[in-house]
DSSP file (Angstrom, degrees, kcal/mol; ACC not computed):
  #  RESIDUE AA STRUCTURE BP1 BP2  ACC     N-H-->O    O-->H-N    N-H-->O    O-->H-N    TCO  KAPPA ALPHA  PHI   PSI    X-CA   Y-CA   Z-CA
    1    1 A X              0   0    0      0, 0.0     2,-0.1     0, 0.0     3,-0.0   0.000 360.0 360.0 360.0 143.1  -93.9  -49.2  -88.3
    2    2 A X        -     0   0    0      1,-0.1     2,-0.2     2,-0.0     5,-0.1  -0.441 360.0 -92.8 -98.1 169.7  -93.6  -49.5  -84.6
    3    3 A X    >>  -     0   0    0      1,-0.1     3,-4.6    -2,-0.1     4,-0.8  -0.601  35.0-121.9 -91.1 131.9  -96.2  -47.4  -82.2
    4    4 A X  H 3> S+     0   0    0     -2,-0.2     4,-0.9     1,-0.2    -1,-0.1   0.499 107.2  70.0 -38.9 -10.1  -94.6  -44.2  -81.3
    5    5 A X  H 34 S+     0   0    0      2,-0.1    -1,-0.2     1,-0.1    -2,-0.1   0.736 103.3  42.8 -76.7 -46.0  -94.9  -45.0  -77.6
    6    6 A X  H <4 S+     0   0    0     -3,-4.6    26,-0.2     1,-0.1     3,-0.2   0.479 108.5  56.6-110.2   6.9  -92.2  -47.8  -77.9
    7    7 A X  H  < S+     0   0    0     -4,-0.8    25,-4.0     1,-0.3     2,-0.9   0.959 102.3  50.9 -89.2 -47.3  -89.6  -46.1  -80.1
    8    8 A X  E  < S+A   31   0A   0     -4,-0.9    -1,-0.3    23,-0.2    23,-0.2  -0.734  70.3 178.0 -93.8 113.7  -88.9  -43.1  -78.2
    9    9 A X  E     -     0   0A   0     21,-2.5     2,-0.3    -2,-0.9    -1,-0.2   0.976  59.4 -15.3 -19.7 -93.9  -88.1  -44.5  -74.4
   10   10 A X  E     -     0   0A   0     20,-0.5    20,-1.4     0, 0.0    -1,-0.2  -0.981  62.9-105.7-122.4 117.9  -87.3  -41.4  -72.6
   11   11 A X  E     -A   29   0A   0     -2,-0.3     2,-0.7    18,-0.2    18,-0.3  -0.313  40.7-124.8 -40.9 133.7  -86.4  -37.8  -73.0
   12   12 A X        -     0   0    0     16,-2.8    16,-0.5     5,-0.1     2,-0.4  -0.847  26.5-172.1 -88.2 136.5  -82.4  -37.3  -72.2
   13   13 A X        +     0   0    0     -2,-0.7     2,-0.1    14,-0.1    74,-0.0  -0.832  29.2 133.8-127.6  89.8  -82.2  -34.6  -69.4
   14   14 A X  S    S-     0   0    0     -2,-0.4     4,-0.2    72,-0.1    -2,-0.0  -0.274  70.8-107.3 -55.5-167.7  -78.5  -33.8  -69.0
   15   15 A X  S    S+     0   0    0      1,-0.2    -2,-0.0     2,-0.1     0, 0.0   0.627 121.7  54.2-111.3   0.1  -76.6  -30.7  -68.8
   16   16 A X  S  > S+     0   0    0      1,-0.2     4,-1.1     2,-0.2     3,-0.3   0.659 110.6  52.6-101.4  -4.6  -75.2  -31.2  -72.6
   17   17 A X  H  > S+     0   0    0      1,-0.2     4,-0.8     2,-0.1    11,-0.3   0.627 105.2  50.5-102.9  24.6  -79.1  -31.5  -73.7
   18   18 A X  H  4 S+     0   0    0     -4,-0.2     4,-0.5     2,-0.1    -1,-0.2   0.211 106.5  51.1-105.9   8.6  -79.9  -28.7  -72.2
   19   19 A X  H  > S+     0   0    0     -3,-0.3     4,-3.1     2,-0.1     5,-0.2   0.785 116.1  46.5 -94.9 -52.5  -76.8  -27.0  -74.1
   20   20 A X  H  X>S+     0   0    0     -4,-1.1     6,-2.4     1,-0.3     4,-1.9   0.890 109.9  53.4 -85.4 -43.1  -78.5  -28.7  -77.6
   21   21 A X  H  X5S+     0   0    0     -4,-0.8     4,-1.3     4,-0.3     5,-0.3   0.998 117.9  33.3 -37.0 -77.6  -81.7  -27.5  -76.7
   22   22 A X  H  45S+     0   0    0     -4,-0.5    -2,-0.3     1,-0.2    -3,-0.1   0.924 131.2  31.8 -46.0 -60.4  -80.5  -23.8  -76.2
   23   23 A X  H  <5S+     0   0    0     -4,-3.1    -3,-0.2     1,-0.1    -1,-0.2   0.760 129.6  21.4 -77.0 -48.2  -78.0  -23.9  -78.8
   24   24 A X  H  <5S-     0   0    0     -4,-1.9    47,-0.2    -5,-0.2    -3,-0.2   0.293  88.6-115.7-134.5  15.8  -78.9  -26.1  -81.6
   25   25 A X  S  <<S+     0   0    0     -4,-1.3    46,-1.8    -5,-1.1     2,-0.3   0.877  77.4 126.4  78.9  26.3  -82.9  -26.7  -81.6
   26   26 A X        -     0   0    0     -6,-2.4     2,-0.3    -5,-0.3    -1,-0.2  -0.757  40.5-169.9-113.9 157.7  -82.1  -30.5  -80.9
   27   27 A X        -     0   0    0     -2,-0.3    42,-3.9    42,-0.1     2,-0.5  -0.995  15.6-134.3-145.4 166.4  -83.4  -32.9  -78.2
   28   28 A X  E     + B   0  68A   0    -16,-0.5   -16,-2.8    -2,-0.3     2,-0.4  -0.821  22.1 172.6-122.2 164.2  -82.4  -35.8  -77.4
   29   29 A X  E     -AB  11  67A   0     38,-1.6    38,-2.2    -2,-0.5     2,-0.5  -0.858  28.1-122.2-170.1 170.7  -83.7  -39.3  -76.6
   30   30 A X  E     - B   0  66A   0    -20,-1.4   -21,-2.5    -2,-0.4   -20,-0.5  -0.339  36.8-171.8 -88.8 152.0  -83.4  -42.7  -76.0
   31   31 A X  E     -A    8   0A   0     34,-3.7    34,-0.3    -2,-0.5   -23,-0.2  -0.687  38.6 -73.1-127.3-178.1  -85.1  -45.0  -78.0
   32   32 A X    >   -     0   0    0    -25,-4.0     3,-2.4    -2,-0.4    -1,-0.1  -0.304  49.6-129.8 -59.7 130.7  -86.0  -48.6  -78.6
   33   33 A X  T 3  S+     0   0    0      1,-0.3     2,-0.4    -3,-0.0    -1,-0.1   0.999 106.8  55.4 -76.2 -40.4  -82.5  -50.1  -79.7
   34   34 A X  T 3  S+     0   0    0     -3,-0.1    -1,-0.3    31,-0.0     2,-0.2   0.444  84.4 111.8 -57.9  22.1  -84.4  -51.7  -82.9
   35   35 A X    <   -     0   0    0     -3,-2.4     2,-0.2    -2,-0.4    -4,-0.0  -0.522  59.0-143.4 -83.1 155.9  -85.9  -48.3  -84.1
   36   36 A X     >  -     0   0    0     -2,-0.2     4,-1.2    21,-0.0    -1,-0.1  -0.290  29.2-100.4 -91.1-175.1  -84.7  -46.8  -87.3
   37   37 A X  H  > S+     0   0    0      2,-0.2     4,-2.1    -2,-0.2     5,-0.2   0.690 125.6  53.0 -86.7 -33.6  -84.1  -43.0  -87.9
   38   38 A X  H  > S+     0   0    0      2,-0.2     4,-2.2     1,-0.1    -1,-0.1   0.897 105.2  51.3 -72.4 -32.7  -87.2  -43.1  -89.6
   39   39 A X  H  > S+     0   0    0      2,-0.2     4,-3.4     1,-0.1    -2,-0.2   0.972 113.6  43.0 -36.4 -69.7  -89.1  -44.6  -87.0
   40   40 A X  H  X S+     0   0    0     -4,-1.2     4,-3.5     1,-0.2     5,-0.3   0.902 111.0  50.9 -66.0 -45.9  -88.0  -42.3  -84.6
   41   41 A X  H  X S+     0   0    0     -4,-2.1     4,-4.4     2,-0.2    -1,-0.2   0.950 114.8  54.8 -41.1 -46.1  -88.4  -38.8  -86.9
   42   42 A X  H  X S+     0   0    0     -4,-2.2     4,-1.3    -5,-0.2     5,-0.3   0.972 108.2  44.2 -35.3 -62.3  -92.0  -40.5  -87.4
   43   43 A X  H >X>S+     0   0    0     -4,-3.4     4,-3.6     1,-0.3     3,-2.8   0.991 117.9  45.9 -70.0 -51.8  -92.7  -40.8  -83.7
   44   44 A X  I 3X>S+     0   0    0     -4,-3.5     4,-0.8     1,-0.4     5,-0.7   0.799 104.4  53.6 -27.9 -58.7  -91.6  -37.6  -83.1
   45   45 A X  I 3<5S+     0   0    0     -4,-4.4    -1,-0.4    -5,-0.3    -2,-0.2   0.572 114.3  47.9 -58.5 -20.1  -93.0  -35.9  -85.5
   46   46 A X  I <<5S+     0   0    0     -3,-2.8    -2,-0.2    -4,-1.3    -3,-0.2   0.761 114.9  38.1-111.8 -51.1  -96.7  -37.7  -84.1
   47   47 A X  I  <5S+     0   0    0     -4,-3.6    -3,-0.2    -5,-0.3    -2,-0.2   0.869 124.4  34.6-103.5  -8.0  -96.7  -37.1  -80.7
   48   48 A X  I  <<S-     0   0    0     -4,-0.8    -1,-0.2    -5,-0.8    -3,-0.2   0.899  93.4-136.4 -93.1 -37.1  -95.2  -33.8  -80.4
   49   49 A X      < +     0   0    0     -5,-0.7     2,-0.2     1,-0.4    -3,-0.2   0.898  63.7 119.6  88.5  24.9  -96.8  -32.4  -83.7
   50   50 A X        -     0   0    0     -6,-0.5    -1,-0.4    -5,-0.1     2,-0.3  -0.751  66.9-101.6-112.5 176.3  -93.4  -30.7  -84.9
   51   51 A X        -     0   0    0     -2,-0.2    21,-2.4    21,-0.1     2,-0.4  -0.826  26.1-138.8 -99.2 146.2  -91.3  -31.2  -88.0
   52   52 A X  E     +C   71   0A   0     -2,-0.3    19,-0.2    19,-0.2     3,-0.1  -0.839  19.9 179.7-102.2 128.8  -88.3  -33.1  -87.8
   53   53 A X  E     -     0   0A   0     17,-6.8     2,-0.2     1,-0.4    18,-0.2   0.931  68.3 -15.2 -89.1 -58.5  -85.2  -31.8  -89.8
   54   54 A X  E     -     0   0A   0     16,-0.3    16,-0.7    -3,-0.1    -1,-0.4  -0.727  44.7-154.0-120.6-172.0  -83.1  -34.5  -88.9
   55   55 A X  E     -C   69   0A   0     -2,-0.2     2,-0.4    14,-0.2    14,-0.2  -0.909   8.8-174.8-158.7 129.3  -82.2  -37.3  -86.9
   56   56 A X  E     -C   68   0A   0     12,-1.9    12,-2.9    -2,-0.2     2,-0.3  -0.965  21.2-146.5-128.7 134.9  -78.5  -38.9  -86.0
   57   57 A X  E     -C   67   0A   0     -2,-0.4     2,-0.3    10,-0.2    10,-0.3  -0.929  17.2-179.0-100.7 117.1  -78.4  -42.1  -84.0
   58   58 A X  E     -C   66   0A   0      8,-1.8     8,-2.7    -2,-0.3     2,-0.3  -0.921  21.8-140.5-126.6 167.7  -75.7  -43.2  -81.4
   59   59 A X  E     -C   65   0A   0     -2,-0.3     2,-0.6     6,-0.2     6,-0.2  -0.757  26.8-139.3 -91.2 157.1  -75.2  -46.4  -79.3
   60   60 A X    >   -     0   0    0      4,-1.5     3,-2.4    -2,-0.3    -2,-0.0  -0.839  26.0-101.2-111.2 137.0  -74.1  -45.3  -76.1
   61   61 A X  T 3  S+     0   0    0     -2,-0.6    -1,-0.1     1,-0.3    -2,-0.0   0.627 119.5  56.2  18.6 -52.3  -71.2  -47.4  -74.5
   62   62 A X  T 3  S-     0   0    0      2,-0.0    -1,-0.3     0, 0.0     3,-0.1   0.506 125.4-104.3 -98.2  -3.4  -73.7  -49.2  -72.2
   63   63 A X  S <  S+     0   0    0     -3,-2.4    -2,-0.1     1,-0.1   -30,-0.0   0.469  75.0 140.6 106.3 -18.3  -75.3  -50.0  -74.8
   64   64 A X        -     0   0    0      1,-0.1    -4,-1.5    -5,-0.1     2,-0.4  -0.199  48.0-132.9 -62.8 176.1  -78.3  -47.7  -74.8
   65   65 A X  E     - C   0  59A   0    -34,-0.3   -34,-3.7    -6,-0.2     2,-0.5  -0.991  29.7-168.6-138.1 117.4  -79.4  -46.3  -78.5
   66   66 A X  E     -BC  30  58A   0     -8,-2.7    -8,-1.8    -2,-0.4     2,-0.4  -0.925   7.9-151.0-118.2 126.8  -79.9  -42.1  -78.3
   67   67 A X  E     -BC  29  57A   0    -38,-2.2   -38,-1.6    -2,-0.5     2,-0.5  -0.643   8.9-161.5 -41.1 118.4  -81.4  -40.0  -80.8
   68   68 A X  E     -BC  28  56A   0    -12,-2.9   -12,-1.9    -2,-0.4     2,-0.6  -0.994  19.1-174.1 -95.0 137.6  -80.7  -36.5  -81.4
   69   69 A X  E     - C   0  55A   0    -42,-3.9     2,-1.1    -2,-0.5   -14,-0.2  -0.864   9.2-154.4-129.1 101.1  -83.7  -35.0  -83.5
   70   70 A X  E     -     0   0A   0    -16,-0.7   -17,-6.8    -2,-0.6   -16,-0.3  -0.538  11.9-120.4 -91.2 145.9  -83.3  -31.8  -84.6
   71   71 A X  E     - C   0  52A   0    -46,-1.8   -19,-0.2    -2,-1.1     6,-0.1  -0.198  15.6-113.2 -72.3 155.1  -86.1  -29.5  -85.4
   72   72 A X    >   -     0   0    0    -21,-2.4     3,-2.7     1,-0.1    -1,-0.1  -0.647  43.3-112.1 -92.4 159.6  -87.2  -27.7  -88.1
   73   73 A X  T 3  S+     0   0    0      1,-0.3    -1,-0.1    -2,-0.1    -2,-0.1   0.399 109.9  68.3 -89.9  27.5  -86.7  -24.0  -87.2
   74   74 A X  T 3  S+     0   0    0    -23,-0.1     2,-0.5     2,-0.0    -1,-0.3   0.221 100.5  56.1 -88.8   3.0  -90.5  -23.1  -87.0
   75   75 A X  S <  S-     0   0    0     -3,-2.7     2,-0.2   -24,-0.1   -25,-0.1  -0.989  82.1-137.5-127.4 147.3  -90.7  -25.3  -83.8
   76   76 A X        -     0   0    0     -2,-0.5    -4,-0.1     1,-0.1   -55,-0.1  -0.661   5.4-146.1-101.5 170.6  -88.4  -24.7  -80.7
   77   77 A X  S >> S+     0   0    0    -56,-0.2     3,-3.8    -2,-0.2     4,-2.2   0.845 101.1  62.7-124.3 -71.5  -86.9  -27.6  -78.9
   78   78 A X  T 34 S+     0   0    0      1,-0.3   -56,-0.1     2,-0.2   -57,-0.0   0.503 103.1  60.7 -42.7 -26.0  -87.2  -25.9  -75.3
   79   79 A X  T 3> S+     0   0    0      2,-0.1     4,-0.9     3,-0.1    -1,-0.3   0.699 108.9  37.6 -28.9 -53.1  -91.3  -26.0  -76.2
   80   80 A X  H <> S+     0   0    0     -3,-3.8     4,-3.0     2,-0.2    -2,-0.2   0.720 118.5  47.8-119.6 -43.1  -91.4  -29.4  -76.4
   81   81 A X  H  <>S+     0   0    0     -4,-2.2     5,-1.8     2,-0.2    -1,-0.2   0.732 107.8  60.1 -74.4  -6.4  -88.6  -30.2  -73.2
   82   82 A X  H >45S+     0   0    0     -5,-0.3     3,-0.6     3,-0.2     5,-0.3   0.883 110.2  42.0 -98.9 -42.2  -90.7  -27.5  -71.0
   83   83 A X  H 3<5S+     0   0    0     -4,-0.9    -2,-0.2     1,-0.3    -1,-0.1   0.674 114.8  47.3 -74.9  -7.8  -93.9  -30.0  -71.6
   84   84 A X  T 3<5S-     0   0    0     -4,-3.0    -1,-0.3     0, 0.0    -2,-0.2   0.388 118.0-121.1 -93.7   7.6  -92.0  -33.0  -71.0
   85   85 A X  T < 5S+     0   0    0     -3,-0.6    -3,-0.2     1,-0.1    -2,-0.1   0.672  77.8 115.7  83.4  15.3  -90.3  -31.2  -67.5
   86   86 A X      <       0   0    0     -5,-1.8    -4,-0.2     1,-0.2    -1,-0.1   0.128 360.0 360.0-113.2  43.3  -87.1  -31.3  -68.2
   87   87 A X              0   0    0     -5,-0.3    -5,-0.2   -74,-0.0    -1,-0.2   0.111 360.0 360.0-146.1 360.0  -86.5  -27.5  -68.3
């Protein structure tokens, strides 16, 4: 299992994950491109101290690899982006 530190990168702060936030309990970020979905639910789940309901993986064009992690719906998403800054 890889340390939570190096799977998730970055938080994405756009204006469509501030849409997914609001809308659908989700954030997104990028992560380390060798992470799994389990990885990432993992790290998530560890440093933020939510549950993860899911987790869908994309490569980006450029090459980047982003999570979206949705939440389980006893934790808000908009919580967790207000301590990371990005709302």
């Amino acid at each position: 299992m890889m340390d939570p530190h190096k799977v998730l990168l970055h938080p994405q702060m756009t204006e469509k994950a501030v849409k997914l936030i609001e809308a659908e309990n989700k954030l997104i970020f990028v992560v380390a491109r060798e992470a799994t979905r389990r990885e990432v639910k993992g790290a998530v789940e560890t440093l933020f101290e939510v549950k993860v309901e899911d987790v869908k993986i994309e490569i980006t064009p450029d090459g980047r690899k982003k999570a979206y992690v949705k939440l389980a719906p006893e934790f808000m998403a908009d919580e967790i982006a207000s301590k990371l800054g990005m709302v």
